[in-house]
C-alpha positions as CSV (number, residue, x, y, z in Angstrom):
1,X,0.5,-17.0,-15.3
2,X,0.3,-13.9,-13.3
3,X,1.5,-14.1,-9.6
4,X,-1.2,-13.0,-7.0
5,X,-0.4,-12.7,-3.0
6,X,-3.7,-11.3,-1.2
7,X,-3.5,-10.6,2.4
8,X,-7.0,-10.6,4.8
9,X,-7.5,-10.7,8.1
10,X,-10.1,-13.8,9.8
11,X,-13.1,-13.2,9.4
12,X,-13.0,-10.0,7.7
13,X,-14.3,-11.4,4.5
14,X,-16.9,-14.0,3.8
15,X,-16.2,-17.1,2.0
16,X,-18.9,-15.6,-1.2
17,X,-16.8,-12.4,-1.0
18,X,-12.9,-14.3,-1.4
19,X,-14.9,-16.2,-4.2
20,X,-15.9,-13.6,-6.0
21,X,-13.0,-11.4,-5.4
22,X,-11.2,-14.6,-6.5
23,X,-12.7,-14.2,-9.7
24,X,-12.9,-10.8,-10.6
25,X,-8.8,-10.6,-9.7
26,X,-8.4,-13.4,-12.3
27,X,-10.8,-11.6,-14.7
28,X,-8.7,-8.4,-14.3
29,X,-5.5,-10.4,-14.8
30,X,-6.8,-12.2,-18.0
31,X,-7.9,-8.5,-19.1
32,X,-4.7,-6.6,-18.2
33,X,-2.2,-9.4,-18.7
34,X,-3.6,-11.8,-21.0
35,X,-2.9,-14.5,-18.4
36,X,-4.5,-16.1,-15.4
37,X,-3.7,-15.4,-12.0
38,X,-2.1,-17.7,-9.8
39,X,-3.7,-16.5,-6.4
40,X,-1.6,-16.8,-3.0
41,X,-4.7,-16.1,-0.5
42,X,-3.2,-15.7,3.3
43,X,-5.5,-15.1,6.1
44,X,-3.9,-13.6,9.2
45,X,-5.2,-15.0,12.0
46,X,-7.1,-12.9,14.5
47,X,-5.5,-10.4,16.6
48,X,-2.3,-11.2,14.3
49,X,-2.3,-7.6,12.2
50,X,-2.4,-4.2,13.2
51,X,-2.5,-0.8,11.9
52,X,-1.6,1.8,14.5
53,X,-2.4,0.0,17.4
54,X,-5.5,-1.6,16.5
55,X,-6.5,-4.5,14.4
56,X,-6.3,-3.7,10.9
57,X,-9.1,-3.8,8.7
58,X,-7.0,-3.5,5.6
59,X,-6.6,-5.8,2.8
60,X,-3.2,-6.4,0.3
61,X,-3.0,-7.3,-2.8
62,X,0.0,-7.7,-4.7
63,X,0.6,-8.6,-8.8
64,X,3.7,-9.5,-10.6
65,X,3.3,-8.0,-14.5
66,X,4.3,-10.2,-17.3
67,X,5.7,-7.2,-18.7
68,X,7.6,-3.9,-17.6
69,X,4.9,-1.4,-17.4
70,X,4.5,2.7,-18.4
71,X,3.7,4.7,-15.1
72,X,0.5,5.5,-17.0
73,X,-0.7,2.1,-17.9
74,X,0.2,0.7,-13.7
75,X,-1.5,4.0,-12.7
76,X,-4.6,2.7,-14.5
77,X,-4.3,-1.2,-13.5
78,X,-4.1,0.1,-9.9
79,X,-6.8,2.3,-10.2
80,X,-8.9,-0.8,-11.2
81,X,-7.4,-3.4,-8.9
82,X,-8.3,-1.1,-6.2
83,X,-11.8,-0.9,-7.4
84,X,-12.1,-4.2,-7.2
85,X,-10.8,-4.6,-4.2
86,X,-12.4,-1.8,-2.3
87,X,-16.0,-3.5,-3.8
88,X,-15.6,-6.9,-3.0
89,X,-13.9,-6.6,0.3
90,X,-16.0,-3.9,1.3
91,X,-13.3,-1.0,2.4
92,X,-12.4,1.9,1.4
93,X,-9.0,3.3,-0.2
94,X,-7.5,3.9,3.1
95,X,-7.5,-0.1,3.5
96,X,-6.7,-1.2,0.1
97,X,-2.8,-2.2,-0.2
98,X,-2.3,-2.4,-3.9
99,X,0.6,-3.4,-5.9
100,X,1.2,-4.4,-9.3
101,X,5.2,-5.2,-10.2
102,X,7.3,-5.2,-13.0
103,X,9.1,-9.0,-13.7
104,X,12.3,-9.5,-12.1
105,X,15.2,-8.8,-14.2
């Protein structure tokens, strides 16, 4: 199982969206890791986040690898997460917070 902590802010994403994003996270984890994803969904309540000054908009989402990964190979993984990210929660690279980590030790 692949460890998943997403981060969104109240009511920036509707309960269709976090379903599908949901699934399309796992179905990039079974793809890129041969595993599920075990997802850690936090909302932060209302007027709890902000991004210089202002409420953020921005979304995280963060992946533990099953494996120690080439800077090639996470380049490309990001590049998808993101695009899945950026599609289902509707924002733009400037509010996509992506991270995929190697296992510990």
């Amino acid at each position: 199982m692949i460890e998943c902590l997403c981060m969104v802010q109240a009511g920036q994403i509707s309960a269709d969206a976090e379903a599908a994003l949901r699934d399309e996270t796992n179905a990039f984890s079974e793809r890129a890791f041969s595993a599920p994803a075990v997802m850690n969904w936090i909302v932060v309540p209302e007027r709890s986040g902000y991004t210089a000054a202002r409420p953020s908009t921005s979304v995280i989402v963060s992946m533990q690898s099953n494996r120690k990964l080439s800077q090639s190979e996470r380049v490309t993984l990001l590049k998808e997460l993101c695009d899945i990210w950026m599609k289902g929660a509707n924002r733009s690279m400037e509010e996509v917070v992506a991270t995929i980590r190697d296992p510990e030790g």
